[in-house]
Every structure is written in C-alpha cells, then in structure tokens.
Short mmCIF file of the C-alpha atoms (twelve columns), coordinates in Angstrom:
data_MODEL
# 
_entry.id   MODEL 
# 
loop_
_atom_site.group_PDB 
_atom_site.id 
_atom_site.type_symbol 
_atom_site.label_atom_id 
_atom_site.label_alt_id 
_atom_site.label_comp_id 
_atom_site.label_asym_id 
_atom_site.label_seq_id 
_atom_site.Cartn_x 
_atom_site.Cartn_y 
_atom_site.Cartn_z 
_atom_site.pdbx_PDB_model_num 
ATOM 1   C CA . UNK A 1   13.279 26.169  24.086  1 
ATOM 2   C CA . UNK A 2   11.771 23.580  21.930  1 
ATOM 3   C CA . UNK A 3   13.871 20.746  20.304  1 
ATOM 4   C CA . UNK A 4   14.181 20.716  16.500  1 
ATOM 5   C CA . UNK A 5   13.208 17.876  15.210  1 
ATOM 6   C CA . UNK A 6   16.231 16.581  12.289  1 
ATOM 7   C CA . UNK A 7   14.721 16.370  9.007   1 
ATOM 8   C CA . UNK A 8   14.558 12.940  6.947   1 
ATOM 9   C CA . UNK A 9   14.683 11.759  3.502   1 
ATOM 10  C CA . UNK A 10  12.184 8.755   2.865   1 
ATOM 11  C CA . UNK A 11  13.796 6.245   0.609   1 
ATOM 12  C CA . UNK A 12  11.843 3.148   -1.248  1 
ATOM 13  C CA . UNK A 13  13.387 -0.327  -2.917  1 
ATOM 14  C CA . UNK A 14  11.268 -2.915  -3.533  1 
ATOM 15  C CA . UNK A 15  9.653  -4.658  -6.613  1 
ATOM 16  C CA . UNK A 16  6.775  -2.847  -8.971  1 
ATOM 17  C CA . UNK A 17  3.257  -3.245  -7.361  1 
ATOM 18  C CA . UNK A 18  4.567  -3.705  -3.798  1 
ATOM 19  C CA . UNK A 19  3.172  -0.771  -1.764  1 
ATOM 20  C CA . UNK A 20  6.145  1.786   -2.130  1 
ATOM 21  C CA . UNK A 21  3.509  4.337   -3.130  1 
ATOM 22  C CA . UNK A 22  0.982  3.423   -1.046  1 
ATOM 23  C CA . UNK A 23  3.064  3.959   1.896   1 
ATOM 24  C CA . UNK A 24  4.872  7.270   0.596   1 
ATOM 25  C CA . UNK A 25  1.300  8.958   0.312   1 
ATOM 26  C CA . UNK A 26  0.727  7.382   4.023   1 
ATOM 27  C CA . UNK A 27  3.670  9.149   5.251   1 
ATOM 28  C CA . UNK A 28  2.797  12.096  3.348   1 
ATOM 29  C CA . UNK A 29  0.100  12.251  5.197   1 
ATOM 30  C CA . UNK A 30  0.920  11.553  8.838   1 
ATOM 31  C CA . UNK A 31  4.239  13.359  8.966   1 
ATOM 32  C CA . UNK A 32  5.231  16.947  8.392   1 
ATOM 33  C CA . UNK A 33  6.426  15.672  4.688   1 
ATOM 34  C CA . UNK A 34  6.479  16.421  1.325   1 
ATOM 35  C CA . UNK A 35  6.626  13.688  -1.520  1 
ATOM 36  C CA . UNK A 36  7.965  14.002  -4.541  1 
ATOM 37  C CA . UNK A 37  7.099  11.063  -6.992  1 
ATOM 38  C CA . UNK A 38  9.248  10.689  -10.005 1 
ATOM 39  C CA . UNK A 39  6.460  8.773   -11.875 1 
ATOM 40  C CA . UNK A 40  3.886  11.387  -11.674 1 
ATOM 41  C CA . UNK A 41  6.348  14.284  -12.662 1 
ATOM 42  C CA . UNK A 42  7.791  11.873  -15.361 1 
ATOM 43  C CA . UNK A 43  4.254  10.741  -16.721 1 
ATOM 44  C CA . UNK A 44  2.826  14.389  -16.116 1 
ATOM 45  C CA . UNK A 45  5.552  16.445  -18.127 1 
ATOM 46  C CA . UNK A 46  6.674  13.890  -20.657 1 
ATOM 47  C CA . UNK A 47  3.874  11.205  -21.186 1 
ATOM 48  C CA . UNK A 48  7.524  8.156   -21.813 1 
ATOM 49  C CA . UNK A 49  7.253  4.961   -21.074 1 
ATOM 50  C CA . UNK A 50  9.504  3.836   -18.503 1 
ATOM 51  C CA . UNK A 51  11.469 1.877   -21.455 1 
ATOM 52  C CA . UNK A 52  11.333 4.697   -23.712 1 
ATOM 53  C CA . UNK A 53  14.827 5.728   -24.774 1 
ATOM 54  C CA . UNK A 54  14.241 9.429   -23.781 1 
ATOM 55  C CA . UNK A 55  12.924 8.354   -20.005 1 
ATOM 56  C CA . UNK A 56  16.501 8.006   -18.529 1 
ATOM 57  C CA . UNK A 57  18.165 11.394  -19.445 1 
ATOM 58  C CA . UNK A 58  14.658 13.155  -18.837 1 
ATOM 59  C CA . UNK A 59  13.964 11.761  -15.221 1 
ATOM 60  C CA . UNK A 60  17.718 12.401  -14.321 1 
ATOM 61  C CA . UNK A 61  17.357 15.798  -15.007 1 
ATOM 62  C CA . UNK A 62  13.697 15.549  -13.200 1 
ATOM 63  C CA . UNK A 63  15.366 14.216  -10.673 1 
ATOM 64  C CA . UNK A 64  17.424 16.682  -10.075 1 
ATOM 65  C CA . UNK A 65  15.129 19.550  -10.177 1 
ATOM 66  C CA . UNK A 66  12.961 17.959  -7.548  1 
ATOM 67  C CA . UNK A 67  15.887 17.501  -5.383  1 
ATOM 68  C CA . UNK A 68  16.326 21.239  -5.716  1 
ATOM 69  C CA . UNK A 69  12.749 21.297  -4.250  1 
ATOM 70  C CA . UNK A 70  13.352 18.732  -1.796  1 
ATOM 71  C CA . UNK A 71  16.437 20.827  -0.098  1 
ATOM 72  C CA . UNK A 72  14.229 23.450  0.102   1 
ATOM 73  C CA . UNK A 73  11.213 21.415  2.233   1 
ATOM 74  C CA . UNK A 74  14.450 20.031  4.475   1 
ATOM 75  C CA . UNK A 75  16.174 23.546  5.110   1 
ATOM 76  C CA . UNK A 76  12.009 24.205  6.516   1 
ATOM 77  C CA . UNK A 77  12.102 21.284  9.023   1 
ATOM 78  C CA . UNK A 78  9.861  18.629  7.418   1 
ATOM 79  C CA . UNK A 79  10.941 15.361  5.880   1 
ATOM 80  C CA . UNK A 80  10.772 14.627  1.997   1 
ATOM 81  C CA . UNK A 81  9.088  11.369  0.606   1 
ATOM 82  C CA . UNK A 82  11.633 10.416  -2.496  1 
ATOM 83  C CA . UNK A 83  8.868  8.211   -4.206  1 
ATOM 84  C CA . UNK A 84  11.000 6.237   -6.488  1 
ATOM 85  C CA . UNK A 85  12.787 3.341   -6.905  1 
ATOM 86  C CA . UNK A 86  16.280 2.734   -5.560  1 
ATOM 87  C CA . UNK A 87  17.331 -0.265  -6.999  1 
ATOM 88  C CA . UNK A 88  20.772 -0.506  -6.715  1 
ATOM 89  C CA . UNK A 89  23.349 0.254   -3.807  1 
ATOM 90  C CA . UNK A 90  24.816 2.589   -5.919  1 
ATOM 91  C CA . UNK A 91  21.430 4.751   -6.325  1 
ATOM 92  C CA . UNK A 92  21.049 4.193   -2.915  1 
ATOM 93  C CA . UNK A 93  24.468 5.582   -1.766  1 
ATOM 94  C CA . UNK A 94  23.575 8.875   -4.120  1 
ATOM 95  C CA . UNK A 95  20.814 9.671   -2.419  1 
ATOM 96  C CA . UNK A 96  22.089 8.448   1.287   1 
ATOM 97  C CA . UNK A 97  24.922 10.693  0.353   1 
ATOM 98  C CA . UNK A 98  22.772 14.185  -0.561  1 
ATOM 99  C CA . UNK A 99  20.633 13.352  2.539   1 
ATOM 100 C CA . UNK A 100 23.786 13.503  4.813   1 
ATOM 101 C CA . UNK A 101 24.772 16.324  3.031   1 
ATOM 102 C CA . UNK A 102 21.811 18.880  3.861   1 
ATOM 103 C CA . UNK A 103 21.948 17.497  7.607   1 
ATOM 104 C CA . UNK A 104 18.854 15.228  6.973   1 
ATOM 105 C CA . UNK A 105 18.448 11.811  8.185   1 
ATOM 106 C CA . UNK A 106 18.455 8.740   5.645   1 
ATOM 107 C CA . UNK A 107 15.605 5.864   5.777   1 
ATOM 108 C CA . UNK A 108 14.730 3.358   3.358   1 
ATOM 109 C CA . UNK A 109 11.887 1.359   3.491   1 
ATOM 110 C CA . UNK A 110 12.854 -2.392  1.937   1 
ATOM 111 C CA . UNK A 111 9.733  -4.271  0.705   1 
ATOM 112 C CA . UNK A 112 10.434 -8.115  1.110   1 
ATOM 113 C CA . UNK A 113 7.174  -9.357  -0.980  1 
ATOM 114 C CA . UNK A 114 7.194  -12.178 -3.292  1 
ATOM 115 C CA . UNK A 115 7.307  -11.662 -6.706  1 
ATOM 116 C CA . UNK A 116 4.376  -12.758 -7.973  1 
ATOM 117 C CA . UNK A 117 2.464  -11.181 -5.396  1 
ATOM 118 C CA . UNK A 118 4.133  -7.822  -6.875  1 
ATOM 119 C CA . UNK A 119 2.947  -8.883  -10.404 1 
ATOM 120 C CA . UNK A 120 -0.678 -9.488  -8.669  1 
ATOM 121 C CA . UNK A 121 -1.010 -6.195  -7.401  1 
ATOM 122 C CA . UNK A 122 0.904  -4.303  -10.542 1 
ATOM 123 C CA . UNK A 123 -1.901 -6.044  -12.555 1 
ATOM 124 C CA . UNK A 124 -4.861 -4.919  -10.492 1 
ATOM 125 C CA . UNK A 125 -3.538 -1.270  -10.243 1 
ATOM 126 C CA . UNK A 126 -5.489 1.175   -11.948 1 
ATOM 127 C CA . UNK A 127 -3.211 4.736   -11.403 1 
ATOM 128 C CA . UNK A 128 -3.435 6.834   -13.970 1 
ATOM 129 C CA . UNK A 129 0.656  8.185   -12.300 1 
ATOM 130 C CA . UNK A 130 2.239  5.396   -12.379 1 
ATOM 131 C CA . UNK A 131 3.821  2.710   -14.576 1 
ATOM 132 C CA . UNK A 132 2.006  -0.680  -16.009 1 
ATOM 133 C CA . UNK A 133 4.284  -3.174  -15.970 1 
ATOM 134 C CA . UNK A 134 3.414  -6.794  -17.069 1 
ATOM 135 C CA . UNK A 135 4.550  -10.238 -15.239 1 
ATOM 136 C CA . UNK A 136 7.702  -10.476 -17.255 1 
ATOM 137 C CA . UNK A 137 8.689  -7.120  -16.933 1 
ATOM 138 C CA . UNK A 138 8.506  -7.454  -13.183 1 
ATOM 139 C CA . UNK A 139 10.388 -10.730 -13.325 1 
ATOM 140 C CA . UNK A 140 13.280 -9.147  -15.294 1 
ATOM 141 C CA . UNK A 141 13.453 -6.150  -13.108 1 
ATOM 142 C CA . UNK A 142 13.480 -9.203  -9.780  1 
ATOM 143 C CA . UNK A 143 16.978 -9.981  -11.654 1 
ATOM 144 C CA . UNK A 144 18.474 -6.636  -11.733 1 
ATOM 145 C CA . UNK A 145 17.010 -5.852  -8.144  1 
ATOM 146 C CA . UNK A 146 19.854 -5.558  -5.325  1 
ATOM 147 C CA . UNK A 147 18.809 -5.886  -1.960  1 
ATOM 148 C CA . UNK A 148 19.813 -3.328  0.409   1 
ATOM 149 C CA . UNK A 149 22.664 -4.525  3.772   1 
ATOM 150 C CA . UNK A 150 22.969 -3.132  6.628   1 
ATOM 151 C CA . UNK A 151 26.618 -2.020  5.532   1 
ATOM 152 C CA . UNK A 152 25.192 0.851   2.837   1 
ATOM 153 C CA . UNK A 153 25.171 3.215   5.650   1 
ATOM 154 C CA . UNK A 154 21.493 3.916   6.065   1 
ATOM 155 C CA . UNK A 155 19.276 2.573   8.490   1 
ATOM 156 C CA . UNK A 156 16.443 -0.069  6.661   1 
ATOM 157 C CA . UNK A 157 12.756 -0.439  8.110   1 
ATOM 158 C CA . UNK A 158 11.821 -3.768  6.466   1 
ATOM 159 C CA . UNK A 159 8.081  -3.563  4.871   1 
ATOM 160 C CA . UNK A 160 6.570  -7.121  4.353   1 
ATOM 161 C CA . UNK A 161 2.745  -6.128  4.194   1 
# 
C-alpha cells in the first residue's frame, strides 16, 4: 500500500515586496497545493485599501471563509498556500494552531531581506492583486514586524533571495 503523504499549510512573514507571493505561486505550482491569497480575495470582492477602516473586519471574515476552503483541499491530501502576511507570533500561533488541528503540517517561510530592498521591489511591482505600499509605509510596518523563533512551535525555512 502506498504511503500518504501528511498535508501542509504554507505560511509567509516577511516585509512588503519581498517575494512571499512570488514563492506561494512557485509552490502552487510544483506541489499538489492550493493557494489562497488574502490580497486578491480582499482586492477582488471589496476593492479597500489595506488602511481602509473596513479592511480588518472584512478580511477576518475572508479569512475565515477561505480557511473553510482550505480544510477542505487538506481533508483531499494536498497542501494549502496561506498567501498572507503573518506578522506577529500571535497570528502565527492561530494559524500553527488550525494547521495542527486538521492533522496538517505547519511551515513558514521567513524572508530575511533588507528593508529597502523590500521598498525597491514594492515600488517596481506592477500587480494589479496586490497592495502598493510606499517607502514609509514599509518602514513603519519594519517596526511592527516580529520575527519568528524557533520556540513558536513551527518549523521556519529561512528565504533570503
């Protein structure tokens, strides 16, 4: 009989314009995975601004319906792409923590670039689904960033491309 292969959950932090979507539509590709990118839905169904006032209730709900989804692709055997931002190590024990709870395997994939390389490639990008975010906006999200340890419970592949 054939082994069955445990399910993962893909999980990004790292600055804007770093590569965390680059890579999620990489692994998209190569694995037997589905993403799910909370910008496109976000942008799609309610055209906000990530600083709108009405973008934090809406992509919590968003987010939650597209977990619904995600359970779904896991219970099937392939590995789900969570393409957004986990900033904190409490977002990042909320989404270890649903992971563990469907059986699936936690990953997240820490970018380690500089900041203004970030706010060089955030400037050049020309996506239609994501966010524009300017050189100060980047720099104030740098101060709110916290790096994920090795204590959160979920193993870390470092990206520094």
């Amino acid at each position: 009989m054939a082994s069955v292969r445990t399910p993962m959950v893909h999980l990004f932090a790292g600055l804007n314009g770093v590569g965390k979507t680059t890579l999620a539509r990489k692994l998209e590709r190569e694995l037997p995975a589905v993403r799910f990118s909370l910008d496109e839905w976000m942008l799609r169904l309610h055209q906000l601004a990530y600083d709108d006032p009405r973008y934090g209730p809406l992509a919590e709900r968003c987010q939650e319906f597209i977990w619904d989804l995600a359970r779904q692709v896991l219970n099937c055997g392939s590995d789900v792409v969570l393409d957004w931002n986990q900033w904190s190590r409490g977002r990042r024990a909320v989404w270890r923590d649903r992971a563990l709870s469907v059986d699936a395997v936690p990953i997240l994939h820490h970018f380690t670039i500089p900041v203004e390389v970030a706010i060089a490639r955030a400037a050049a990008r020309h996506d239609a689904d994501s966010h524009r975010l300017t050189g100060d906006a980047i720099r104030h999200l740098t101060s709110l960033f916290e790096p994920p340890h090795v204590d959160e419970g979920i193993a870390i592949e470092v990206v520094s491309t």
